[in-house]
C-alpha positions in Angstrom: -1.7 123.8 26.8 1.9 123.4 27.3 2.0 124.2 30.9 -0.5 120.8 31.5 1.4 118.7 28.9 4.6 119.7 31.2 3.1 118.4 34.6 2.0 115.4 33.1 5.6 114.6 32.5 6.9 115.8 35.7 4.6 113.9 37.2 5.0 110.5 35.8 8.8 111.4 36.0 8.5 111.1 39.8 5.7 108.0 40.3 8.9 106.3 38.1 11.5 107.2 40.6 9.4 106.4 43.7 8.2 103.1 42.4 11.8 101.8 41.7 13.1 103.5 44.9 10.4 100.7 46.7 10.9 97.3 48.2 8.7 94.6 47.4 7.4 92.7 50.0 9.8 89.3 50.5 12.8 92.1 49.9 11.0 93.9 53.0 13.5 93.1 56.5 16.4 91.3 55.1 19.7 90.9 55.5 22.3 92.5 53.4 25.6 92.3 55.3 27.1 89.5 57.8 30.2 90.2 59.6 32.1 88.7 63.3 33.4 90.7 65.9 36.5 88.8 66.1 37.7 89.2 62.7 40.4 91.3 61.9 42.3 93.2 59.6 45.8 91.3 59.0 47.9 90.3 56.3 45.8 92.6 53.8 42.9 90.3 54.8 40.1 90.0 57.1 41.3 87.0 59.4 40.4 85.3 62.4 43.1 83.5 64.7 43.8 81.7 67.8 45.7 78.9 69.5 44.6 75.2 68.7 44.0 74.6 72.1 41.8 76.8 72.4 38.0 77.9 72.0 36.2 81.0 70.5 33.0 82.3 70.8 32.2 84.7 67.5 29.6 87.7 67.6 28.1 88.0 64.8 27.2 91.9 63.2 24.4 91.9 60.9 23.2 94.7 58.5 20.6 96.0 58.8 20.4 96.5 62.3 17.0 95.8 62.4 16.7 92.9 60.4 13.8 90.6 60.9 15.5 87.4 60.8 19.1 87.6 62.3 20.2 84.2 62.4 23.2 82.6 61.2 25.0 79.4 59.9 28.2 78.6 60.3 30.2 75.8 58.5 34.1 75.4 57.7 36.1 73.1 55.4 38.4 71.4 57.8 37.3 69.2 60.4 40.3 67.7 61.4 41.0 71.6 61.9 38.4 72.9 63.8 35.2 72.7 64.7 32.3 75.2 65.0 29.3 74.3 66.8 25.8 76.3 65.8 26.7 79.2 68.3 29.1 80.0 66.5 31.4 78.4 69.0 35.2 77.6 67.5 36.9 74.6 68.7 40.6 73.8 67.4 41.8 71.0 66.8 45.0 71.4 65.0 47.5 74.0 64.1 46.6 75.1 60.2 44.1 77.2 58.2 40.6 76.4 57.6 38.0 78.5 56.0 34.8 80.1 57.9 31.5 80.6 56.0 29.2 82.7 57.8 25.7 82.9 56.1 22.3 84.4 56.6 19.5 82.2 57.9 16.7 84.4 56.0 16.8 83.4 52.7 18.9 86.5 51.1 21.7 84.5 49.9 23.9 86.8 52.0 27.3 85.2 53.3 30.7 86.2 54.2 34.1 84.1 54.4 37.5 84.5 56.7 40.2 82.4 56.7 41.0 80.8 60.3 44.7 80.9 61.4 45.2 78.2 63.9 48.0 78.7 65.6 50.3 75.9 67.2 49.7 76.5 71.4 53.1 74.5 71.8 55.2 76.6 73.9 59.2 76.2 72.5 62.1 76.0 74.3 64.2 79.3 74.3 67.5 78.2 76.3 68.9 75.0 77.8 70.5 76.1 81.2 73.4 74.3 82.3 75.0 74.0 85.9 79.1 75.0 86.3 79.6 71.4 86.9 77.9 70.2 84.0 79.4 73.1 81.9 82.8 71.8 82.7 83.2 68.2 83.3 86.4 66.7 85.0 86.4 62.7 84.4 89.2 60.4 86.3 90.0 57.5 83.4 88.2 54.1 85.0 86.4 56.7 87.5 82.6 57.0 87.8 80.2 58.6 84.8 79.2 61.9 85.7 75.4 62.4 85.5 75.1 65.4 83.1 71.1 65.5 83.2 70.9 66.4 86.7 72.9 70.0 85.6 70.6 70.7 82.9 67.1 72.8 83.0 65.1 73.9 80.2 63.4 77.7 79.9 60.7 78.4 79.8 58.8 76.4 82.6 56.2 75.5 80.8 58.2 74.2 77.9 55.4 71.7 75.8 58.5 69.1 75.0 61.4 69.2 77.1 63.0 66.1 75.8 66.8 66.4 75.0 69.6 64.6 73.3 73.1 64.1 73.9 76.0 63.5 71.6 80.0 63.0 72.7 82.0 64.9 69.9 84.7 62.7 70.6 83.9 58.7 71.7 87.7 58.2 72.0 87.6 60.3 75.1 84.1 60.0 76.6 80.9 58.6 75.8 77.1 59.9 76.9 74.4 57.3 77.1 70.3 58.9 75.9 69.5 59.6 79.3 72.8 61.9 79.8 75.5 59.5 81.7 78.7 60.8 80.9 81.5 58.1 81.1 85.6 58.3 80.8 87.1 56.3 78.0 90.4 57.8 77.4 92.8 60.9 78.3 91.6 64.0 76.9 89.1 66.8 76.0 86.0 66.7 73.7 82.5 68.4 74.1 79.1 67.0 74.7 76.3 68.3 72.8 73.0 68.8 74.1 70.3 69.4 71.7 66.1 69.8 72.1 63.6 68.1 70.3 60.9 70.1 70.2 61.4 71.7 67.1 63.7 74.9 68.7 66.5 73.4 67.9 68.6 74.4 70.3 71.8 73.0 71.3 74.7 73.5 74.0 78.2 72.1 74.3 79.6 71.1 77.3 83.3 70.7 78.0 84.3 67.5 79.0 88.4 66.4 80.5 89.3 63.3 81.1 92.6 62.6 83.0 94.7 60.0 84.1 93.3 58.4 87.7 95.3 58.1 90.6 94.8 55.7 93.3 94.9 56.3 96.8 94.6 54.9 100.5 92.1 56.9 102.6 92.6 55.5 105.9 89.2 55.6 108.1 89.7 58.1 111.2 90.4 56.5 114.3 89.9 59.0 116.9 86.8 57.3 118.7 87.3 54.0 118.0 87.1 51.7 120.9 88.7 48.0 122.2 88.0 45.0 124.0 90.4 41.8 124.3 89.8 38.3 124.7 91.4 38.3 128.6 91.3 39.4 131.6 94.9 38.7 133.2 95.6 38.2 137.0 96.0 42.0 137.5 92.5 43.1 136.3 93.6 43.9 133.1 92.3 42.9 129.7 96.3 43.6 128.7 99.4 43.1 130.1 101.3 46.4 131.1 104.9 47.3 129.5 107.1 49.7 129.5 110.9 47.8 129.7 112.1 46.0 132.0 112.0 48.6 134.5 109.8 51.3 135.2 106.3 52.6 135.4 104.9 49.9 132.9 103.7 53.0 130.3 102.4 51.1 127.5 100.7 47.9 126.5 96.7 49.1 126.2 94.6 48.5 123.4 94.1 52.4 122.7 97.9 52.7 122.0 97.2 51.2 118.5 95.6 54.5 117.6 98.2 56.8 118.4 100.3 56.9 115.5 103.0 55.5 117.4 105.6 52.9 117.0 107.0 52.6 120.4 103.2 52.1 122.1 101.4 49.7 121.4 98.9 46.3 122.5 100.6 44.0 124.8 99.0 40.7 124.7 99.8 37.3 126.3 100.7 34.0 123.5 98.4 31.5 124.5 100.3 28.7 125.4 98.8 26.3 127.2 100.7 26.0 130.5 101.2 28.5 133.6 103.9 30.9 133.7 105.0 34.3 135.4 106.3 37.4 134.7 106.9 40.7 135.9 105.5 39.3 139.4 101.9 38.4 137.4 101.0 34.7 136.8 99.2 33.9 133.6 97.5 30.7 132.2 95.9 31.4 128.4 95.0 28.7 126.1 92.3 30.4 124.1 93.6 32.4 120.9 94.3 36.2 121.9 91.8 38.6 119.8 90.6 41.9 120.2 87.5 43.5 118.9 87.4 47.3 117.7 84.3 49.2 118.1 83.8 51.5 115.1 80.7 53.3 116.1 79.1 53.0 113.1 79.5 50.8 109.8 82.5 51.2 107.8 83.5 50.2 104.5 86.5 49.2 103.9 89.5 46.8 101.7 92.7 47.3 103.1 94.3 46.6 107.1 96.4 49.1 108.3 99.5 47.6 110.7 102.4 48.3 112.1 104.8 46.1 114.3 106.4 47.3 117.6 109.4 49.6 116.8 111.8 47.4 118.5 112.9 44.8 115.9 112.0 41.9 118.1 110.3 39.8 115.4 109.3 37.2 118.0 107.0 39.9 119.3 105.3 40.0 116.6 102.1 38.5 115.0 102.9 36.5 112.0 99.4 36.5 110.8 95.6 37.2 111.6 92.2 36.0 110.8 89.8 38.9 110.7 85.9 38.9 111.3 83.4 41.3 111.0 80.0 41.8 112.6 77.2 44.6 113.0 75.9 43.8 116.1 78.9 42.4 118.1 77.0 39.1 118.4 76.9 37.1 114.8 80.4 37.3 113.2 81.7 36.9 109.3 84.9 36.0 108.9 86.2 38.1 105.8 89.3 37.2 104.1 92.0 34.0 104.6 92.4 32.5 107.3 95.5 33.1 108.9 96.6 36.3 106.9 100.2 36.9 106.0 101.9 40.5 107.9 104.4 41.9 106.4 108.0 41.8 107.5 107.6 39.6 110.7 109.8 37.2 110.2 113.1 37.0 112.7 115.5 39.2 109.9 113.3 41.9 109.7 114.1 45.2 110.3 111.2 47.4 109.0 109.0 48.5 111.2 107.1 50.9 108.5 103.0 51.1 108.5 101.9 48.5 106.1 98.7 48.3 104.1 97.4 45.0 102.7 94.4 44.1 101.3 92.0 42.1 103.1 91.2 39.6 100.4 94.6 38.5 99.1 97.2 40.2 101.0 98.6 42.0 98.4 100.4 45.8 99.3 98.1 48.0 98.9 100.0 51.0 98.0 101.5 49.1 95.4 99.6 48.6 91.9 97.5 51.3 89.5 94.2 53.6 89.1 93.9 50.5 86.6 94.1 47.2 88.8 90.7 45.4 89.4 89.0 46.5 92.9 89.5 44.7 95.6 86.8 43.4 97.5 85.3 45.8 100.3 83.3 44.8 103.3 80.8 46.8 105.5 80.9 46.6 109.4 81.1 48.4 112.4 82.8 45.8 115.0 85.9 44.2 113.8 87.3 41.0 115.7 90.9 40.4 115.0 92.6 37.0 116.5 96.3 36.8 116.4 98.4 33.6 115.1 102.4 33.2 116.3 104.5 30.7 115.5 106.7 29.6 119.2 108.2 27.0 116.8 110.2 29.4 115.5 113.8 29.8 117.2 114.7 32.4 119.0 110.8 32.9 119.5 109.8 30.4 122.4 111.4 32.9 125.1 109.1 35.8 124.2 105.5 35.4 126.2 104.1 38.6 124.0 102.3 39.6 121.3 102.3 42.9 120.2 100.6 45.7 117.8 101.7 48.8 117.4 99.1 50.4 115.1 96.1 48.6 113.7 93.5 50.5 111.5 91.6 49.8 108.3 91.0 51.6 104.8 89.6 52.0 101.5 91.5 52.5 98.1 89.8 55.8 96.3 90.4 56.6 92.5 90.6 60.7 92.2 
């Protein structure tokens, strides 16, 4: 009797444990677990991140593997974050974090959260590169800005912002305009600091000098410079050959003005108006006496360059000229006065140094400062001068020449 009373039990012990150990039929199939492929362990948390220029495709895992409905939702908090399509296809938007809610489409109630890092894709400036000329500037006081933003480069390449600052340290000394002119103010040092605005905030100083200017003549080369002269006397020539009263007539052609030499030089006929010999050639000129030089190719320049025949014979020499310019030989400007002063060519003068006067007011130009106003410069290749004389001058009417010893042109330079 006690053995059938002790199956009984054993037996309803065991149709209890099967019946709870079964599934009823909408519990059958369905999901118990959700989980992405691209969520990882970070931070203590499971997390999911990427760039917010960029796009994500997640892969879901669900649990049971063989779960009769394995569809998802997906859904986050932050639009203006990201956005997630019904793929399960990220989008950002932003840098931030936003929330992901994963969640089974079978009814079960089962869903699973990760936080989304969005990252900002903005790639930051590591180093502003400067050139050795922008690293140390060298300014001439009244001279020309220096243009620092041509000197400087930012790394790396592909840099999102590479907008940059400047700032002088010392205005006193030199100034920087936004777009990176650097300009002299006064003598002495300071720095220039160049910062970027991206959010790296990085910065670089740049040395900057500033010292006193220092004018100078630079004299255009003369080496190929060409002549022509307004006559052709009764010997052929288009000068009048000299060398003394005796002798092999050595001197008196247009090139000697480009020798560097005071005792050659251009020998040229006064116009005067009547016929008269000498030297056993007869001349008639009534038209002014010019030349034109032939620079080969456009000049700019302020300044004349002249010196008088080394002989102290003032009546020899040109009192004054009236200088025109032209580019094609044909259509002339005059530039200047008309009938500009020479230096020292009056009857007591003794100097027969190179001069340098300015074209537009005759002033010296070797005299003055790095600080004087410019003078006005002018651009030509052919140069016509005409010479002016004064035979009312005594001691003058017995001398039929005119002559030039050196003749150039030049441009005042700061450095």
């Amino acid at each position: 009797m006690k053995k059938i009373i002790s199956s009984l039990i054993i037996a309803c012990i065991v149709s209890c444990i099967v019946f709870s150990g079964c599934k009823s039929d909408d519990e059958h199939g369905k999901v118990t677990a959700v989980t992405v492929k691209e969520a990882v362990y970070a931070n203590n948390i499971m997390q999911i991140s990427l760039k917010d220029n960029e796009t994500l495709q997640l892969t879901p895992f669900i649990m049971p593997q063989d779960a009769a409905n394995k569809a998802v939702k997906y859904s986050n908090k932050h639009s203006e974050l990201m956005e997630v399509s019904a793929s399960g296809l990220i989008t950002a938007k932003a840098f931030g974090t936003d929330t992901l809610t994963i969640t089974a489409d079978d009814g079960s109630g089962v869903k699973v959260s990760y936080p989304v890092i969005i990252i900002d894709h903005k790639v930051k400036a590591t180093a502003i590169n400067v050139t050795a000329a922008g690293s140390n500037i060298l300014l001439k006081l009244n001279g020309q800005p220096f243009d620092l933003a041509s000197c400087v480069t930012i790394s790396p390449d592909d840099t999102w912002d590479k907008t940059i600052t400047y700032k002088s340290n010392n205005e006193q000394v030199a100034t920087v305009t936004a777009n990176g002119q650097v300009s002299p103010v006064g003598v002495g040092t300071t720095t220039v600091t160049i910062m970027t605005t991206d959010g790296s905030n990085i910065s670089r100083d740049c040395n900057v000098t500033v010292q006193e200017a220092v004018k100078k003549e630079q004299d255009i080369a003369r080496a190929n410079w060409t002549v022509t002269t307004s006559h052709l006397y009764a010997d052929g020539n288009n000068y009048v050959p000299d060398g003394g009263s005796t002798g092999a007539r050595t001197t008196g052609k247009p090139e000697h003005m480009f020798d560097n030499l005071g005792s050659t030089y251009l020998n040229m006929r006064k116009p005067r108006g009547d016929a008269y010999s000498q030297d056993g050639y007869n001349y008639t000129t009534t038209d002014p006496a010019f030349f034109v030089v032939d620079m080969k190719s456009a000049q700019t320049f302020s300044y004349v360059l002249w010196q008088h025949r080394n002989n102290n014979a003032p009546g020899m020499r040109a009192w004054g000229i009236t200088i025109s310019g032209s580019s094609d030989n044909t259509t002339w400007t005059q530039i200047g006065g008309t009938d500009i002063e020479i230096p020292n060519r009056n009857l007591a003068a003794t100097d027969n140094d190179v001069h340098r006067f300015y074209i537009d007011n005759g002033t010296d130009a070797t005299k003055g400062s790095a600080t004087d106003p410019k003078h006005t410069e002018y651009t030509y290749r052919y140069i016509k001068i005409a010479l002016q004389y004064r035979d009312q001058v005594t001691g003058e009417t017995g001398n039929y020449n005119i002559q030039v010893a050196e003749f150039g042109l030049g441009i005042t330079v700061i450095e």
